[in-house]
C-alpha positions in Angstrom: 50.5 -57.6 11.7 49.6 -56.0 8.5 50.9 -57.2 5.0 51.5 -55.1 1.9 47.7 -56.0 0.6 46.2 -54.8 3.7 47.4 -51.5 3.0 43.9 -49.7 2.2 43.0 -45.9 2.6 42.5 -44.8 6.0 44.9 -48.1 7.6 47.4 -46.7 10.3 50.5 -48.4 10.4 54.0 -47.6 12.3 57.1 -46.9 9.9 60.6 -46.4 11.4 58.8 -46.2 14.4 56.3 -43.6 13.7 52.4 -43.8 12.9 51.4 -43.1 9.4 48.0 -43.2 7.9 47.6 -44.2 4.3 46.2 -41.9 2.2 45.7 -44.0 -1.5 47.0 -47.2 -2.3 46.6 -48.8 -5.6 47.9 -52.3 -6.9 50.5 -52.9 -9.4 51.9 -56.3 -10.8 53.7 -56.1 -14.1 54.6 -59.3 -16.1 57.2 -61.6 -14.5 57.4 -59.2 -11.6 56.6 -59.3 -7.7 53.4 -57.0 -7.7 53.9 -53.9 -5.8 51.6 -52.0 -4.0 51.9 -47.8 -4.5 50.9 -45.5 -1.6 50.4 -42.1 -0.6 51.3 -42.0 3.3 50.9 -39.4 5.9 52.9 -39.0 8.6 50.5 -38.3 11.7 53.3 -36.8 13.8 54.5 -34.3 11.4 51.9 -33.8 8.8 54.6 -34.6 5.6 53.3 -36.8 2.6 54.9 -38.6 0.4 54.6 -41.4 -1.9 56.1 -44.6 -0.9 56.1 -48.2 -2.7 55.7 -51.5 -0.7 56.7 -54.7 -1.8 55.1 -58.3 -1.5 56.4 -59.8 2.3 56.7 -56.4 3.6 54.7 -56.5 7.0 53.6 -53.8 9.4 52.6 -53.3 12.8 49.2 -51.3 12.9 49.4 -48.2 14.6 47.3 -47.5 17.9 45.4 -44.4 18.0 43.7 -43.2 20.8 40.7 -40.8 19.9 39.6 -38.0 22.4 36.7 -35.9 22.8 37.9 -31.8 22.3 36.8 -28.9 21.0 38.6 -26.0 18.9 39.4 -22.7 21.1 41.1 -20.3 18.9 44.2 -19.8 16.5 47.1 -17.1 17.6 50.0 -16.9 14.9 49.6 -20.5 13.0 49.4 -22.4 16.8 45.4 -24.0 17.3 44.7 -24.5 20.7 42.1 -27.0 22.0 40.7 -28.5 24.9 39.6 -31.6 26.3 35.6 -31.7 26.1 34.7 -32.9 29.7 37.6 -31.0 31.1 38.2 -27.5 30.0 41.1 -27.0 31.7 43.7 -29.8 30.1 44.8 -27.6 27.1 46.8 -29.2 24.3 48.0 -26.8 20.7 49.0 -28.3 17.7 50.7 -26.4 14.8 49.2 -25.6 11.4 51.8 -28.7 9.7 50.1 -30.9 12.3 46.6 -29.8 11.1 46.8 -29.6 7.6 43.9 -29.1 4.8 41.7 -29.1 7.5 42.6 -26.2 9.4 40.6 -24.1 7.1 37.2 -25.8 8.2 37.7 -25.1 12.5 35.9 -22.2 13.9 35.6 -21.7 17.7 34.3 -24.0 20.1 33.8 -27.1 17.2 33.8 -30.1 18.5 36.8 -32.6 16.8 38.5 -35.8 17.8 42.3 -35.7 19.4 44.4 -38.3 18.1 46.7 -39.9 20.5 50.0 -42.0 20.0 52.1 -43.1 23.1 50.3 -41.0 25.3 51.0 -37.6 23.0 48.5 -35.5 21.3 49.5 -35.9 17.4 46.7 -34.8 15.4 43.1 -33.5 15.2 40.3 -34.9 13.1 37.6 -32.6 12.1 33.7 -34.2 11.2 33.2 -35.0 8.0 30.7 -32.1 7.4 30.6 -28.9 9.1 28.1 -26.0 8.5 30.1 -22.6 8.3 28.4 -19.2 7.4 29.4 -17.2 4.5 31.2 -14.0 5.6 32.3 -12.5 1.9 30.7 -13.7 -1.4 31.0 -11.8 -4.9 27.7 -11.0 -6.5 27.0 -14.4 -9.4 26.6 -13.3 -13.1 25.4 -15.4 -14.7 26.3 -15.5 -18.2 25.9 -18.4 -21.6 27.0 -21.3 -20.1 26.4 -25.1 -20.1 26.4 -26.1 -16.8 25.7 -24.2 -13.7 29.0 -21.8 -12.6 30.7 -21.3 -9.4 31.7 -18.6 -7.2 34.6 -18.6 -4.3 33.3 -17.4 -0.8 35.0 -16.9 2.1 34.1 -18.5 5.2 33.7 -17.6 8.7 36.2 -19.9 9.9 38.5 -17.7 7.4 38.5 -20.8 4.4 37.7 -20.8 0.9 35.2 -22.3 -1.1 33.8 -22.7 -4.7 29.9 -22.6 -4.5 27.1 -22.5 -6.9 26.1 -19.1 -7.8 22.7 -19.0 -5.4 24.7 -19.1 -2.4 24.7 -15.6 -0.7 26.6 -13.6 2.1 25.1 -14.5 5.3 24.1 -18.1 4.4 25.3 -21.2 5.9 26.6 -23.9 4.0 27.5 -27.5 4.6 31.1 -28.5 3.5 32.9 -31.6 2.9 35.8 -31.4 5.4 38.4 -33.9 3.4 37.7 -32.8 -0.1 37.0 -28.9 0.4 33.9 -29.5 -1.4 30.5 -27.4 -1.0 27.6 -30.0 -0.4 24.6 -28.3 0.2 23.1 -24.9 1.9 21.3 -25.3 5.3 18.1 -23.9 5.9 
């Protein structure tokens, strides 16, 4: 069992009898007060956050998650559908809700991680960096600025990104898959 000061980001833990992964958690005690712990929770089943406050004596069961080997297949109107890696043939899909931020990052034949929960397929999780190859990207002007600028490119999975102004059509960047963020360009 998990108390309220376990609660950390990343912890699973089963509310109302469903799995939900904490997503920040910060302290709080005022004076004279029981301290209270305020989170941002995902629900892993549904893909809805929203902030919830815990208070102290509050306990939790942690949630089990299975993770399976898969790999992305292809995308037909908001539905991803994936397969398990050693066996091509068990086919699972998982809506864009399910997915989230994510989705934007998978291109075909990526490998992820299923998450499982009672024997059903409720999630994916994606690597945390995955190289994807700049399909569209304005020309960069640079003009009389401080710091260096940024440009939005398109990606080849069909995501966004803001990039520095080197990065060109045709190259293939590395991108931080839970911030968005543009880490480097691979040679």
């Amino acid at each position: 069992m998990l108390t309220h000061t376990d609660l950390k980001k990343g912890i699973r833990i089963i509310l109302d009898g469903q799995p939900f992964e904490v997503m920040e958690a910060n302290s709080l005690k005022k004076a004279q007060r029981r301290p209270v712990v305020q989170t941002r929770i995902k629900n892993l089943i549904s893909g809805n956050v929203f902030d919830r406050n815990f208070q102290q004596g509050e306990v939790f069961e942690e949630a089990e998650i299975i993770k399976l080997k898969a790999k992305f297949l292809y995308l037909h109107r908001d539905h991803y559908f994936f397969c398990e890696e050693s066996n091509p043939s068990k086919r699972f899909e998982l809506s864009l809700e399910q997915i989230g931020t994510q989705a934007k990052f998978l291109k075909p034949n990526q490998p992820i991680e299923a998450l499982i929960f009672d024997e059903k397929i409720i999630g994916v999780v994606l690597p945390i960096k995955v190289n994807l190859k700049v399909t569209e990207a304005p020309p960069g002007v640079q003009g009389d600025r401080a710091q260096g600028g940024t440009k939005t490119v398109v990606l080849e999975s069909g995501g966004t990104a803001d990039v520095p102004l080197f990065v060109e059509e045709g190259d293939v960047i590395e991108i931080n898959t839970d911030t968005g963020e543009y880490t480097k360009r691979v040679e």
